[in-house]
C-alpha positions as CSV (number, residue, x, y, z in Angstrom):
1,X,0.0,0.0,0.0
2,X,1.3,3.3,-1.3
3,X,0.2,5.7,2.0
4,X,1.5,8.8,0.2
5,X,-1.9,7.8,-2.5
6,X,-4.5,7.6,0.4
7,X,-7.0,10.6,0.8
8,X,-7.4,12.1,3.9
9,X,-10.5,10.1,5.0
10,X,-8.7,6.7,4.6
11,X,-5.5,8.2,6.4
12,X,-7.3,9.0,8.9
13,X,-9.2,5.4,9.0
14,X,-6.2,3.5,8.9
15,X,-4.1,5.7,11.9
16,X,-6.8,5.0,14.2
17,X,-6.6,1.0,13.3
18,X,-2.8,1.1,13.5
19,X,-3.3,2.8,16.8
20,X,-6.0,0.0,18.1
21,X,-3.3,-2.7,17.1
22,X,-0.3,-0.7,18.5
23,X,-2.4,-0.8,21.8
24,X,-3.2,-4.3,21.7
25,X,0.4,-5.4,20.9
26,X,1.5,-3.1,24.0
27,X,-0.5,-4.8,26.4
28,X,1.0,-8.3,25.3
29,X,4.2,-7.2,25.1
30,X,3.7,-5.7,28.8
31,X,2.1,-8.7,30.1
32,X,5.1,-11.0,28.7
33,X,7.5,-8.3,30.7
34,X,5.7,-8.5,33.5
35,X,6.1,-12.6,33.9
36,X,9.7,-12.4,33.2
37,X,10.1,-9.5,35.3
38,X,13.2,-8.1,33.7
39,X,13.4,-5.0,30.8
40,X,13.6,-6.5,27.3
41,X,15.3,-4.6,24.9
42,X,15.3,-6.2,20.8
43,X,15.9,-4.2,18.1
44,X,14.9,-0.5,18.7
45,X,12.3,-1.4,21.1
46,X,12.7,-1.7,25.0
47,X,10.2,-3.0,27.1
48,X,11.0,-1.2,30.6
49,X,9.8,-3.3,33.9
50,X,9.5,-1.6,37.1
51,X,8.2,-2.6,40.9
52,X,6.5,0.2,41.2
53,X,6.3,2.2,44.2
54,X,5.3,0.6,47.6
55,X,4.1,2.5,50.5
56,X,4.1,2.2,54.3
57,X,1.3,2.4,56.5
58,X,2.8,4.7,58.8
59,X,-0.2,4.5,60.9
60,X,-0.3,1.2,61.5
61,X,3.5,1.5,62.5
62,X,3.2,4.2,64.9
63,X,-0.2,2.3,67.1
64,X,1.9,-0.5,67.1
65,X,4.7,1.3,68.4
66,X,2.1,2.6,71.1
67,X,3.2,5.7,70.8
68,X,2.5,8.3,73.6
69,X,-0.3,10.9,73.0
70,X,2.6,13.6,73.8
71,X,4.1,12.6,69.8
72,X,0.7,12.0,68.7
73,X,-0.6,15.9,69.6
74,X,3.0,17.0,68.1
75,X,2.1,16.3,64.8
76,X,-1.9,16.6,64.7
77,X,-2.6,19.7,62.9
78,X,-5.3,22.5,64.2
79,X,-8.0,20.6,61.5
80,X,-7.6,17.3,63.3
81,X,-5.6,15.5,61.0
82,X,-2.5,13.6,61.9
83,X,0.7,13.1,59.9
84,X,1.6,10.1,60.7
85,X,4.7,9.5,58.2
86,X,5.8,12.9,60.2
87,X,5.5,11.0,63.8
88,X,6.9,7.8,62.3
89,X,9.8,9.6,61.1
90,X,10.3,11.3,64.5
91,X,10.0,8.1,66.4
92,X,12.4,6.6,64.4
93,X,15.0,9.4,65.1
94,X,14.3,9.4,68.6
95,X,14.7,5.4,68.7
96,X,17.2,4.0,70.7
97,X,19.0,1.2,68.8
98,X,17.3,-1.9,70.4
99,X,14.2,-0.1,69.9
100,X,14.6,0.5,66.4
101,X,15.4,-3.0,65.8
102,X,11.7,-3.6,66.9
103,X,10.4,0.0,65.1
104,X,12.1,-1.8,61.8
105,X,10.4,-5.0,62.6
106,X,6.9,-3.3,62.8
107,X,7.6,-0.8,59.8
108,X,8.4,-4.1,57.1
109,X,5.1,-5.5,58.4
110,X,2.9,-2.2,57.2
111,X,5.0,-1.7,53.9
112,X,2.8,-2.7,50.9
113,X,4.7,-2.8,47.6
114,X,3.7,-0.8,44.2
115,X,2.2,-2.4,41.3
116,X,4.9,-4.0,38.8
117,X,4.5,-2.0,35.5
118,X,6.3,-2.0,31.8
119,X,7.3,1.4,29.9
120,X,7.3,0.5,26.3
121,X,9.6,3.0,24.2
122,X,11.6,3.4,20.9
123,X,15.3,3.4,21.2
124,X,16.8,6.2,19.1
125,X,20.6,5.0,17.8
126,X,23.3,7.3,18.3
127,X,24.3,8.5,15.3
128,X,28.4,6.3,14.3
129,X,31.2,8.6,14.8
130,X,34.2,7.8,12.9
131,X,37.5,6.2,14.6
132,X,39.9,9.3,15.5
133,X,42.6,9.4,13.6
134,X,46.2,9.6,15.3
């Protein structure tokens, strides 16, 4: 198919089916990725995996911790709300060590990972240099 010969109309039609198939062949090549959990990279194409980002439940942490209400007011704010990644962060700093052997304990309990995901891009080439001459 010549696409320089195509009117607008059938341009047009055949962009958006490309675009439908590039989509489809995206989410196969991202669920492949994902199983093998490791970037891909053939010809100009790289398939990117990623964890994602995980979290902590900081909250959790800190009422396990039982922490006094003396760090809790610290870092409510006037409209009741509590930042707790603030207190957890405090507590930590104000830890002694055998403590913070337990505060590390508690905090890998409330930590939920991110979602695995794949970044599909072109590679551009670097353009060859030529060998230096001596």
């Amino acid at each position: 198919m010549e696409i320089e010969k195509l009117t607008l109309p059938q341009l047009m039609l055949l962009w958006g089916s490309l675009d439908g198939e590039r989509n489809r062949v995206a989410e196969l090549i991202q669920e492949q990725v994902l199983q093998l959990k490791a970037t891909q990279n053939v010809g100009d194409v790289r398939a990117t995996f990623g964890k994602g980002k995980g979290s902590y439940d900081y909250q959790g942490i800190a009422e396990e911790m039982k922490v006094d209400d003396m760090l809790i007011a610290k870092h409510t704010s006037k409209a009741t709300t509590l930042d707790w990644k603030a207190l957890c962060d405090q507590l930590e700093r104000d830890l002694k060590p055998e403590a913070k052997r337990i505060f590390y304990a508690i905090k890998g309990g409330h930590f939920t990972p991110g979602k695995e995901q794949v970044r599909i891009s072109i590679i551009k080439a670097k353009p060859a240099t030529e060998p230096k001459q001596t």
